[in-house]
C-alpha positions in Angstrom: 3.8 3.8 -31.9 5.1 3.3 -28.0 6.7 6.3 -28.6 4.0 8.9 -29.1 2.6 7.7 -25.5 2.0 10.3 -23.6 0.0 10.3 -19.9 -3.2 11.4 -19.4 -5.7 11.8 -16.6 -9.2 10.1 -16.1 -11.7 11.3 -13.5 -13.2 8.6 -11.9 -16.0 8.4 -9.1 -14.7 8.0 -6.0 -13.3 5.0 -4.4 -13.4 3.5 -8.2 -9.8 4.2 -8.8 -8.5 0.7 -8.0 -11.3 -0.8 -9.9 -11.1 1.6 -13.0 -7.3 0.5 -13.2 -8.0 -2.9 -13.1 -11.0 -2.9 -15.9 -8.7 -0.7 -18.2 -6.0 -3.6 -18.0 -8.6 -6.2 -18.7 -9.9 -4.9 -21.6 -6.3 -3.7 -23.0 -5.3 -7.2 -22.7 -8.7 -8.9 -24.2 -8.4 -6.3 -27.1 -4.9 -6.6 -27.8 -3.9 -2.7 -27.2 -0.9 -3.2 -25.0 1.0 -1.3 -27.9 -1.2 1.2 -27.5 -2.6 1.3 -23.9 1.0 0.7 -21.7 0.0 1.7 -18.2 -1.9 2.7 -16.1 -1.2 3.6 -12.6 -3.0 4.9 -9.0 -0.1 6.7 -7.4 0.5 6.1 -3.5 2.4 7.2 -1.4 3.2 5.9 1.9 2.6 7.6 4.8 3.8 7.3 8.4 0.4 7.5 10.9 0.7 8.3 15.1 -2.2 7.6 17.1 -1.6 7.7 20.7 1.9 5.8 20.4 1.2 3.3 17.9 2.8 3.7 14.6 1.5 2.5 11.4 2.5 2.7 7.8 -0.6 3.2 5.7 -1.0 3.8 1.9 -2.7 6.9 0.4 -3.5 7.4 -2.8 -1.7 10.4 -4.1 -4.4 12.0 -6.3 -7.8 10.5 -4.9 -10.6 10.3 -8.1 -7.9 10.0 -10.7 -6.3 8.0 -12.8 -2.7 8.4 -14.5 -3.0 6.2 -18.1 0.5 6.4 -20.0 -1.6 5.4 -23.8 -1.2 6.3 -27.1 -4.6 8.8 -27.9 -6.5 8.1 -31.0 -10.2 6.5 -30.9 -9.9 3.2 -30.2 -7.9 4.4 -27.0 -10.2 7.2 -25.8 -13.1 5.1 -25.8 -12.0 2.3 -23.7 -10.8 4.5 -21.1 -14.0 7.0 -21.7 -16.5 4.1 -21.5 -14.9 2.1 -18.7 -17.3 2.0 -15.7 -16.4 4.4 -12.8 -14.7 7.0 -15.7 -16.1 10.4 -15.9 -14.1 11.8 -18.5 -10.7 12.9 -18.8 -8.9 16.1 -17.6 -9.3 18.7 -20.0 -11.5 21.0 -21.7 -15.0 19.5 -23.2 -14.1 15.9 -24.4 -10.5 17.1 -25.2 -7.9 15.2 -23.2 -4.7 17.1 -22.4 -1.8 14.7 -21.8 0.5 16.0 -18.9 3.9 17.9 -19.5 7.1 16.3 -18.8 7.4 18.5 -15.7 3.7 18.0 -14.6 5.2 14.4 -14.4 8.4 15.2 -12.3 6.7 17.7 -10.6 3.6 15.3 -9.4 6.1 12.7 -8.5 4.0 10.1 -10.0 6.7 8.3 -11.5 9.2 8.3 -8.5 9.5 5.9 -5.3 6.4 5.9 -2.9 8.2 8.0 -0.1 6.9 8.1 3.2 5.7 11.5 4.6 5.3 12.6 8.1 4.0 15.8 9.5 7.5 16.7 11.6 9.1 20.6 11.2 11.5 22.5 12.3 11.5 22.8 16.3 8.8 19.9 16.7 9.5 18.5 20.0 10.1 14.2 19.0 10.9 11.3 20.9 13.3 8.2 19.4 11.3 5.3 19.6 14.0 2.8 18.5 17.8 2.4 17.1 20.9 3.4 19.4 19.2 6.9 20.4 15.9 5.0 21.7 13.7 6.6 24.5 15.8 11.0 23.5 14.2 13.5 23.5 15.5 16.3 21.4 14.3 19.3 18.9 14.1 19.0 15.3 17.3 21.1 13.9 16.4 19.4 10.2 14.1 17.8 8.0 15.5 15.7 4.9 12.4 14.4 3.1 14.5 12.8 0.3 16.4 11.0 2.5 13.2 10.4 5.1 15.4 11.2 8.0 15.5 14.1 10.6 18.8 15.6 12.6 18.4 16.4 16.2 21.3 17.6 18.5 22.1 15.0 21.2 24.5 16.3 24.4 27.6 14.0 24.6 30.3 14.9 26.9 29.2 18.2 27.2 28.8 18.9 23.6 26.0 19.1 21.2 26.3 16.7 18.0 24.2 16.6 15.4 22.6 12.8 14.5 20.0 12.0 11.8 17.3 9.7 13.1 14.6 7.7 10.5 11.3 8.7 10.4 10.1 5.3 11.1 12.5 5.7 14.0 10.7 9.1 15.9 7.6 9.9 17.2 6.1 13.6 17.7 5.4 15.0 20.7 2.5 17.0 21.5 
């Protein structure tokens, strides 16, 4: 039955999403549907804040007022995730759910490692705040988000290398 699982979304209120998770678990496991109801998930991702020159990981949620439930649909199913308190419906058309596609899925990352994000382009001024290259200041030549790492071109003996720096390592410069 695992099997025909598919994920669906739930609107919740606001601010609910943490709680609607946690009731839906609850009541899965007081009613015996973990064959039925397998996750369910608020997808964060972690992002990289600056203010001033303190630096702060913080977690976001990814898609704020909904919740990702990986369940099998049939009635029992719907109406615990309908009725749970903070729900106010599922994505779809009338009272219809509409599981996502496999490349919704990939696509929306919800399934992937929480990577950190930070608001760095091509030709941002930045300044290394830490490792070997601490205290350069250098030009953004490249911006890996996979790999959460920048290259900047730093002068050594009258050349220009190329060095990739962390994101947790760099801080933007106005």
């Amino acid at each position: 039955m695992a099997d025909e699982a598919k994920w669906y979304v739930a609107h919740t209120y606001s601010g609910y999403e943490n709680k609607v998770k946690t009731t839906i678990e609850k009541t899965v496991e007081n009613r015996k549907l973990q064959d039925q109801i397998l996750e369910v998930m608020v997808p964060m991702q972690t992002v990289i804040e600056t203010k001033g020159d303190k630096r702060k990981e913080v977690q976001r949620k990814l898609f704020p007022g909904y919740v990702m439930v990986h369940m099998v649909m049939n009635d029992d199913t719907w109406y615990v995730v309908r009725n749970t308190r903070g729900v106010t419906g599922f994505v779809g058309p009338g009272s219809n759910p509409v599981p996502l596609t496999e490349d919704e899925i990939r696509n929306m990352g919800i399934l992937q490692s929480k990577k950190a994000t930070l608001d760095i382009n091509v030709g941002d001024r930045i300044r290394v705040v830490s490792g070997p290259w601490a205290d350069t200041e250098s030009v953004v030549t490249n911006v890996n988000e996979q790999k959460e790492k920048i290259s900047i071109d730093i002068e050594m003996q009258g050349r220009d290398i190329s060095v990739e720096i962390d994101f947790s390592d760099i801080q933007k410069l106005s």
